[in-house]
C-alpha positions as CSV (number, residue, x, y, z in Angstrom):
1,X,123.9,59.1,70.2
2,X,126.0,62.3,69.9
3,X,125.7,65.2,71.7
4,X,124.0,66.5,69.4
5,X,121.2,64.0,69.0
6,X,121.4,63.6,73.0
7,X,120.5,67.8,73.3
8,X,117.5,67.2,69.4
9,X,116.0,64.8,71.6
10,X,115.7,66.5,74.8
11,X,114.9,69.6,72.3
12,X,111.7,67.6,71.1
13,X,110.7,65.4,74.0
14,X,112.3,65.5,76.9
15,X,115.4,63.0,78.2
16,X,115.1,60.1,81.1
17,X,118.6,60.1,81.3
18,X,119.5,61.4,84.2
19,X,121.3,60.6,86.8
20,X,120.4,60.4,90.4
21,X,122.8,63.0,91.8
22,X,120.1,66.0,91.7
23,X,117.4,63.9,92.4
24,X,115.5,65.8,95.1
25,X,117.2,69.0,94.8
26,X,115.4,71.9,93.7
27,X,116.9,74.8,92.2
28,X,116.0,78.5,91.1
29,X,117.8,79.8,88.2
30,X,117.2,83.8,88.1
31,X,118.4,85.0,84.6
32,X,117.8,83.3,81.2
33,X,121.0,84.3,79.7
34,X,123.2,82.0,77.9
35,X,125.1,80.7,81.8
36,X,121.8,80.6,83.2
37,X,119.9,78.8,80.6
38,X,122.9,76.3,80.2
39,X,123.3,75.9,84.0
40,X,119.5,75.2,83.8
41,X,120.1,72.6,81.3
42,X,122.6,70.6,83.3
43,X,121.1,70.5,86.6
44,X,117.8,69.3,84.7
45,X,120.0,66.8,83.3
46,X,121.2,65.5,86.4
47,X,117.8,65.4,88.1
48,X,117.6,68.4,89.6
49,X,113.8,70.1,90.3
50,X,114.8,73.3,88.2
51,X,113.2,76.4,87.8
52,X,114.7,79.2,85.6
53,X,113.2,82.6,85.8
54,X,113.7,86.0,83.8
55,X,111.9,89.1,84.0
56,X,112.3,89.2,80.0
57,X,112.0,86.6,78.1
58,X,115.0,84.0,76.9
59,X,118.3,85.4,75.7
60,X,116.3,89.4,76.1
61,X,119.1,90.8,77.9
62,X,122.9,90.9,77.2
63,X,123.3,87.1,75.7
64,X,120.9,88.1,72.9
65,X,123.1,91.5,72.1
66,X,126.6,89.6,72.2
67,X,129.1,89.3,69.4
68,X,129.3,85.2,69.5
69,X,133.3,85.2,69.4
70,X,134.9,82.1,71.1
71,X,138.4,81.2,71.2
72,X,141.2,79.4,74.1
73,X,143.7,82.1,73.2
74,X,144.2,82.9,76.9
75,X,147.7,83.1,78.6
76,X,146.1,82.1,82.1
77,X,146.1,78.3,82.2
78,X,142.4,78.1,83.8
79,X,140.9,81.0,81.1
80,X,142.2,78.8,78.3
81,X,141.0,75.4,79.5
82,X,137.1,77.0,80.4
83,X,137.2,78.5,76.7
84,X,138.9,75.5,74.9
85,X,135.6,73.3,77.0
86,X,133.5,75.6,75.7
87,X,134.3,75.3,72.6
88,X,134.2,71.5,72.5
89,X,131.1,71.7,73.9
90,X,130.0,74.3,71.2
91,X,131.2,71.7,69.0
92,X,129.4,68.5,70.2
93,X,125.7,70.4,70.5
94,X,125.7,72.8,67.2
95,X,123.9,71.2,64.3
96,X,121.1,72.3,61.9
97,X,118.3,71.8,64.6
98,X,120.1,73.3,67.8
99,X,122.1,76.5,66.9
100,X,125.4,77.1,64.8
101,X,129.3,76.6,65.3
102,X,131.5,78.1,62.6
103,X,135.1,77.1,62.9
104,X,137.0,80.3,61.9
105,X,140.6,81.5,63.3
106,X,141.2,84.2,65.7
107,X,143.6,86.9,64.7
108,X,144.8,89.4,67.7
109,X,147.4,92.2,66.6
110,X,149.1,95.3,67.1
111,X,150.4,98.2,65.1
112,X,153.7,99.6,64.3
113,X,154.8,102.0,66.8
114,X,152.2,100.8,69.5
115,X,155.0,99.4,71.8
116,X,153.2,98.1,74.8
117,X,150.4,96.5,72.9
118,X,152.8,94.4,70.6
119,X,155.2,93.8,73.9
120,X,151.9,92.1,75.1
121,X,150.9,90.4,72.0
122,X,154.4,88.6,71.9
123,X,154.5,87.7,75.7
124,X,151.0,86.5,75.5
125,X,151.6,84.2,72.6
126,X,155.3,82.9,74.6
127,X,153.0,82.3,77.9
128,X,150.5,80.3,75.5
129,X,152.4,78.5,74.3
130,X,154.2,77.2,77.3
131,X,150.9,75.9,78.9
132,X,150.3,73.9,75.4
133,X,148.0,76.4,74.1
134,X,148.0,76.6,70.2
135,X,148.9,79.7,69.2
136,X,151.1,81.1,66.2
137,X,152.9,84.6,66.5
138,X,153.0,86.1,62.8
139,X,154.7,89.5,61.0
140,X,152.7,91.5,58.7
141,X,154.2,89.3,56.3
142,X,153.5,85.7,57.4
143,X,149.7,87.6,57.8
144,X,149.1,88.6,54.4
145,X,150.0,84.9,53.4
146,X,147.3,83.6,55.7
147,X,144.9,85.9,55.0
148,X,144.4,88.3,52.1
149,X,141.7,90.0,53.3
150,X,143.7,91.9,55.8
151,X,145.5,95.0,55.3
152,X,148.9,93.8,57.0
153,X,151.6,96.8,56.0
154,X,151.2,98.5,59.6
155,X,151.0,95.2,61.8
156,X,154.0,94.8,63.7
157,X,153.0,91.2,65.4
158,X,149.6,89.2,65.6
159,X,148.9,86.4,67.1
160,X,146.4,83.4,65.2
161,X,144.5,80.8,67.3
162,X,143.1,78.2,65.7
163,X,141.0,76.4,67.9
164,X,138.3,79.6,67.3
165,X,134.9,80.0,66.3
166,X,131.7,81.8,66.3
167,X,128.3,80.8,67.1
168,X,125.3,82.8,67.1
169,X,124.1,83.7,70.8
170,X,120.7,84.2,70.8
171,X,120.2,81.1,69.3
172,X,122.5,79.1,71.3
173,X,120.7,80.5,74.7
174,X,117.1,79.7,73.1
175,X,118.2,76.3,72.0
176,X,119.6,75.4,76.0
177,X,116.6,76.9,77.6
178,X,114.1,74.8,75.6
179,X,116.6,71.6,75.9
180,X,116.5,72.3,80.3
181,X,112.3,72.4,79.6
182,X,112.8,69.0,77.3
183,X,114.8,67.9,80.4
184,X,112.4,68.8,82.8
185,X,112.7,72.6,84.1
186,X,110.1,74.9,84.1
187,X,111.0,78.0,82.5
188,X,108.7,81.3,84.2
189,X,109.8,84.3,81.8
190,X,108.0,87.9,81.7
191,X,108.6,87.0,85.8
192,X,110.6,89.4,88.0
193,X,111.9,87.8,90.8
194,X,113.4,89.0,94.3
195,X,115.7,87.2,96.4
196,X,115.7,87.0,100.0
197,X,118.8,85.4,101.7
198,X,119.8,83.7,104.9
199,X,118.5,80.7,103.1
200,X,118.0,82.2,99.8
201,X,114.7,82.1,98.8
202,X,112.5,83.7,95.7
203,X,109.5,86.1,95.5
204,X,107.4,85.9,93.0
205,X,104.1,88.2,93.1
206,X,104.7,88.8,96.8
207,X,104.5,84.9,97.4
208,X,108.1,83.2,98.8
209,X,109.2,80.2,97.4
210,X,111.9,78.3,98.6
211,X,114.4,75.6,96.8
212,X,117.6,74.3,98.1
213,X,119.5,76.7,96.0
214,X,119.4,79.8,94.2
215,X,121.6,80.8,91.3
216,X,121.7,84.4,90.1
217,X,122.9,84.5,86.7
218,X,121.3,87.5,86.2
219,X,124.0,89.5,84.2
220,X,124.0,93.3,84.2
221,X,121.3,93.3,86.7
222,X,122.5,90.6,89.0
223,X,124.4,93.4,91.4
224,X,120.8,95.4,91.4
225,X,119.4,91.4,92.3
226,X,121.6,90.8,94.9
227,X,121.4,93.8,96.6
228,X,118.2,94.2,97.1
229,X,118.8,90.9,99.2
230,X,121.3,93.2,101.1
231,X,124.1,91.6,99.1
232,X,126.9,93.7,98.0
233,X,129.4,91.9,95.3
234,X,132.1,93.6,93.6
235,X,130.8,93.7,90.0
236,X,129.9,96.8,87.8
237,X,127.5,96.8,84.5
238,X,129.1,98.7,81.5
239,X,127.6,99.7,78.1
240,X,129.2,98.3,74.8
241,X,127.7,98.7,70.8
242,X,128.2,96.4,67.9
243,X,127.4,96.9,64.3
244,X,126.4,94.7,61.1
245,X,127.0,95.7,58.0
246,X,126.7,94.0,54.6
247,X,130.4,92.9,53.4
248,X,131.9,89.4,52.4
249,X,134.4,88.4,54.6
250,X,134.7,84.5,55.2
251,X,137.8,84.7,57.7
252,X,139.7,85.9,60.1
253,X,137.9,86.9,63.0
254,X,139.9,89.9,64.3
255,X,140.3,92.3,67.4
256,X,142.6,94.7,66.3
257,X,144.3,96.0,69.4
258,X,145.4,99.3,68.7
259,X,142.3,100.4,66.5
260,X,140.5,99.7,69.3
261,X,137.6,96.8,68.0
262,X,136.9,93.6,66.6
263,X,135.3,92.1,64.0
264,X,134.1,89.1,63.0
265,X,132.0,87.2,59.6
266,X,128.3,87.3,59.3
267,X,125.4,85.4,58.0
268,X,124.3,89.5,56.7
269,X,128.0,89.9,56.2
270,X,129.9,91.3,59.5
271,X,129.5,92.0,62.7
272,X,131.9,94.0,64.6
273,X,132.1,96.5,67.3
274,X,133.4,97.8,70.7
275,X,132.2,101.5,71.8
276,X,133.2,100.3,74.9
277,X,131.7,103.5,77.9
278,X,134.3,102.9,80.7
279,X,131.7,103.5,83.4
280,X,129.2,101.7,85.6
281,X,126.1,101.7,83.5
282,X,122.2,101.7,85.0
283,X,121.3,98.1,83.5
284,X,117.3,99.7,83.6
285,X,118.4,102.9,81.9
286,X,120.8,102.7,79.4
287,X,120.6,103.3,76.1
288,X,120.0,100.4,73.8
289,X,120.7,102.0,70.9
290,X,124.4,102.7,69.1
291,X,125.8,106.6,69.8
292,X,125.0,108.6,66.5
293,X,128.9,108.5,65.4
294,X,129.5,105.0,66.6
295,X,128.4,103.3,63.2
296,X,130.4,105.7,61.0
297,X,133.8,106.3,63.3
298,X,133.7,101.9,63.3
299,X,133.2,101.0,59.8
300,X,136.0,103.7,58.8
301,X,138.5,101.7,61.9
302,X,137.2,98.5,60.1
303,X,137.5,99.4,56.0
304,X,141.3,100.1,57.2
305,X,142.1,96.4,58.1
306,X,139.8,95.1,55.0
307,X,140.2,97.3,52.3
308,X,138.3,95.7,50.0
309,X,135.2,95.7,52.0
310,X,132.5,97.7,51.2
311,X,130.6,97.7,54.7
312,X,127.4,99.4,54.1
313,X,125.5,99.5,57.5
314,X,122.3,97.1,58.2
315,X,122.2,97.9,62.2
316,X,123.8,98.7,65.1
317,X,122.7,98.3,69.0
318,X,124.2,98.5,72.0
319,X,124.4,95.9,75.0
320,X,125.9,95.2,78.5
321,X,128.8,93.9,80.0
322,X,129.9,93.1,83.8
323,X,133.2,94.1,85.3
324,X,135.3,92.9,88.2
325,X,137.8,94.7,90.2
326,X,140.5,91.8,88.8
327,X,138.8,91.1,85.8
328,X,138.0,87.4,86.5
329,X,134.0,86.7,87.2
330,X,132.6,86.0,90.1
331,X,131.1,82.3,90.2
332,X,130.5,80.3,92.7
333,X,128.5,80.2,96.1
334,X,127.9,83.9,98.6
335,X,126.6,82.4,101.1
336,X,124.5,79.3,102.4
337,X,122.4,78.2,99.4
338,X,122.9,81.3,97.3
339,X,125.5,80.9,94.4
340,X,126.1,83.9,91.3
341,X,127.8,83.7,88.0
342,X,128.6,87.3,86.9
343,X,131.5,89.6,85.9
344,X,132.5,88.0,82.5
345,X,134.0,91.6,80.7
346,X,132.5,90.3,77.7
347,X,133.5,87.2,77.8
348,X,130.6,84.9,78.9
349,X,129.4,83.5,75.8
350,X,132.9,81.7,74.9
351,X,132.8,80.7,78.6
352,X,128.6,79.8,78.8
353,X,129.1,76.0,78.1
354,X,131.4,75.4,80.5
355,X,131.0,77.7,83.0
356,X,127.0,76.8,83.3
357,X,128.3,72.8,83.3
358,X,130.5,73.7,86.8
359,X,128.4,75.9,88.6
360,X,125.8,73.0,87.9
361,X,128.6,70.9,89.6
362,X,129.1,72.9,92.4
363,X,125.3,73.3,93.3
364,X,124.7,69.4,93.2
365,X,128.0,69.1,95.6
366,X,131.0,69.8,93.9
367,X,133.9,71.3,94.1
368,X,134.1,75.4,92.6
369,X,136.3,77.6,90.4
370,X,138.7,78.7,93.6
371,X,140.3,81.2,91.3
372,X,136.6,82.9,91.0
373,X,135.2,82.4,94.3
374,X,132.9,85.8,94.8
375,X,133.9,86.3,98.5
376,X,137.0,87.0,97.3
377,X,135.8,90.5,97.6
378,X,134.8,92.2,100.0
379,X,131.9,93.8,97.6
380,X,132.3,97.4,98.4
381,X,135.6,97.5,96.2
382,X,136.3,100.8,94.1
383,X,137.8,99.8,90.9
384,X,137.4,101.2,87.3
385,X,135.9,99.6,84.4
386,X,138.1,98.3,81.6
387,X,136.4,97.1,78.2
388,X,136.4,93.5,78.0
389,X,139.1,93.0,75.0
390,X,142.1,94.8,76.4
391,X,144.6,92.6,76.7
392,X,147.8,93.2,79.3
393,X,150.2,89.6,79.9
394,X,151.7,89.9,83.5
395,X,154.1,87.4,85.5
């Protein structure tokens, strides 16, 4: 069987293929976003006693308000190999009865006269390429030979990956969660949890229950989580909006650096967005809806890299994302059974599949992500928040 037929079946009825490496473990999940609900998935798989809890329902927070945009264009060696997992795994699962995958390529870019922006688009294609990433650096030219749609006459440089795609995230984080229940989890939504530490353990209606590890996956309100526990991590929730709007565009997906968004095609036509606030966000309190200019200042930005676009708008929302002091998430155990996955800057879609697949690892035994262990931090840091697509290449 394929992947695919492997994650229909457990979809349906369940899977007995497991392995005995989680037999006996129990594990509490708290967050049904897309890492959660696929680190749910895979422990299940392997055996484990999970139980995956959200104080929504599946996919209510962030992972249901998410753009969908995966690609391996990293320059950092270990970014690039997570999202190029990813998106093999995105691959092997997607079909007509799980969630979709559409192959598309990934356009990044600069303008004429933005200096530092296309000095960073050319050293971050050279550094790609060096680690065997594919990745193409293109002139306005060489663009507007690839791809029509685009207005190219102000790009200086752009860089195209093809190993790209976009899925639909909602859908992918509803189709894991029901695949770890096929599997064997139990899945409490509409439950808010606390955590109590020193061995983690969960409340639930005032009642403790313990399990021989907790994950919190709990995105913009895993910081609130945690430190209510008396757990301070270095990790700040920040607003972000997107848009769709009814316009044929088939390809490229696109962040346009120096107009400051992205864009990408849509079953309703496009979605695109940014609106980025550069501050901590209350993940209880903020506003879900787009700013009153947001929708018209975007759509102007994005009918000047598709001219032919007519881009009338159907909605437009606004979502969370999680911030670190470096800009690399935090993933990986705090302390004695207590793990967290957080701090993705917009990235944790393109990084669910495989991020969920190795904190699964490290929670049945395995080894971690060194490079994003969370007590790397002290968890009192000061740091500013940066939106999630700004790109800067350093040695």
């Amino acid at each position: 069987m394929t992947e695919s037929e492997d994650l229909e079946a457990e979809l349906a009825v369940g899977t007995d293929a497991f392995t005995d490496r989680g037999a006996g473990s129990s594990v509490a999940v708290v967050g049904a976003g897309a890492v959660g609900a696929t680190a749910a998935y895979e422990l299940a798989r392997e055996g484990a006693d999970v139980t995956l809890y959200d104080r929504g329902t599946v996919a209510s927070g962030a992972s249901g308000r998410a753009a969908g945009i995966c690609y391996d264009a990293f320059a950092d060696p270990l970014d690039a190999d997570l999202a190029g997992e990813s998106i093999e795994r995105f691959r092997a699962l997607s079909g007509e009865d799980t969630f979709p995958f559409v192959e598309c390529p990934y356009v990044w870019l600069a303008r004429e006269g933005d200096d530092e922006r296309v000095d960073a688009v050319r050293a971050g294609v050279e550094r790609m390429q060096e680690h065997g990433i594919v990745a193409l650096q293109a002139d306005g030219d060489a663009l507007a030979d690839r791809f029509p749609s685009l207005r190219t006459d102000d790009i200086a440089v752009a860089g195209i990956a093809g190993a790209a795609g976009y899925t639909d995230p909602a859908r992918y984080t509803a189709c894991l969660a029901a695949a770890a229940s096929g599997a064997g989890a139990t899945i409490e939504t509409e439950t808010p949890v606390a955590i109590r530490s020193d061995p983690a353990r969960i409340v639930v209606d005032g009642e403790e229950r313990e399990f021989d590890a907790v994950l919190v996956a709990a995105g913009g309100h895993t910081k609130r989580v945690l430190a209510d526990a008396g757990i301070s991590i270095a990790m700040k929730p920040y607003r972000v909006q997107a848009l769709v709007a009814d316009a044929d565009l088939a390809e490229p997906m696109c962040y346009d650096a120096t107009g400051d968004f992205y864009v990408r095609p849509h079953a309703e036509g496009i979605l695109a967005g940014n609106g980025t606030e550069e501050r901590e966000a209350d993940p209880d309190g903020y506003d879900r809806d787009a700013d009153s200019t947001f929708s018209t200042d975007l759509i102007e930005r994005v009918s000047h890299r598709f001219p032919a676009g007519s881009f009338d708008l159907e909605r437009a929302w606004a979502g969370l994302c999680t911030a670190t002091p470096d800009r690399d998430p935090l993933v990986g155990k705090l302390e004695s059974n207590l793990y967290v996955a957080t701090g993705f800057q917009g990235e944790g879609i393109m990084r669910a599949p495989a991020i969920g697949a190795r904190i699964a690892e490290e929670l049945l035994g395995g080894d971690g992500i060194d490079a994003y262990d969370p007590t790397r931090f002290d968890g009192d840091e000061a740091f500013d928040v940066t939106e999630g697509m700004t790109f800067t290449f350093e040695e």
